[in-house]
N, C-alpha and C positions, 0 to 999 in steps of 0.2 A: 315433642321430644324425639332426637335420633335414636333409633334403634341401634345399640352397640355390639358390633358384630366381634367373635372369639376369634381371635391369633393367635396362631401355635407357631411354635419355633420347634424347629428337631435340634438337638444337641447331644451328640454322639461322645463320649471320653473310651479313647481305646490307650490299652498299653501294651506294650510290645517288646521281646529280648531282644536287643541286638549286640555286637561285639562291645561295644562299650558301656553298654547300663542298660536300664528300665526305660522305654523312651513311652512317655503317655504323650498324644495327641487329641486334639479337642476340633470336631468338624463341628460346625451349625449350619444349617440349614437343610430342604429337603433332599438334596441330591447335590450337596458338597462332595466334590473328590479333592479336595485339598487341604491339609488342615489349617485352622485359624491360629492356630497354637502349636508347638510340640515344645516338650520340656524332657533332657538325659539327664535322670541321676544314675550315677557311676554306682556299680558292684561297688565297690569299694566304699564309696559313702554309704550306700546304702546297709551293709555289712558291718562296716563301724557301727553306726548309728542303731543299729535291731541289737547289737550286742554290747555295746557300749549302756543303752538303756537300764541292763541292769547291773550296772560297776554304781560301788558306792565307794567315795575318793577315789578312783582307778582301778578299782580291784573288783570282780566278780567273788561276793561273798554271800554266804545265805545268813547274818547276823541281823537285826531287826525283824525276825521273822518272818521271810520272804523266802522264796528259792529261787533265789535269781539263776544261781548255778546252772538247776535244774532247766530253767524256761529257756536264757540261755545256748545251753546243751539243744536243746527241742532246735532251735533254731538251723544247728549247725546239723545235725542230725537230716533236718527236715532240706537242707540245701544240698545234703550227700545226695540222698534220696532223688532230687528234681534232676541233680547233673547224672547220676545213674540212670535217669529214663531217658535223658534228651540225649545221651552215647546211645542206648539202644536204641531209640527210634531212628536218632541217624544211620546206624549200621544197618536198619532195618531196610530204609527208603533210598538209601545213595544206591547209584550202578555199580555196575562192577568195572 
């Protein structure tokens, strides 16, 4: 009987800002510098889609006992918040 020797594979998934959406790329192997994949979802899709989740017929309502309102709100709160630091860091890091 052969002795069955273990194969690993590296599989990297990174995601990254850039001006037009969320861009995840997908390397394999040990010392990939290319990716095998990349896939842009748009802000835009992607912001419908987080807040869209909880509209029930169209409408963000908190009836069936949920607080969509509220989770929601967290959402758009929580993206003030990420564009508020990514202005400071850039005022922080650019030359003059």
């Amino acid at each position: 009987m052969t002795e069955q020797k273990k194969q690993y594979v590296e599989i990297d998934a990174s995601a990254w800002l850039n001006k037009d959406g969320v861009e995840v790329s997908v390397f394999i192997g040990d010392d990939a510098s290319e990716a095998c994949t990349t896939n842009v979802q748009s802000y835009e899709m992607l912001v419908e889609q987080s807040i869209g989740c909880h509209c029930t017929h169209g409408r963000l309502t908190n009836k069936f006992g949920y607080d969509n309102i509220g989770e929601a709100e967290d959402i758009v709160i929580a993206l003030e918040e990420a564009a508020t630091l990514a202005r400071e860091l850039f005022e922080s890091l650019k030359d003059e």
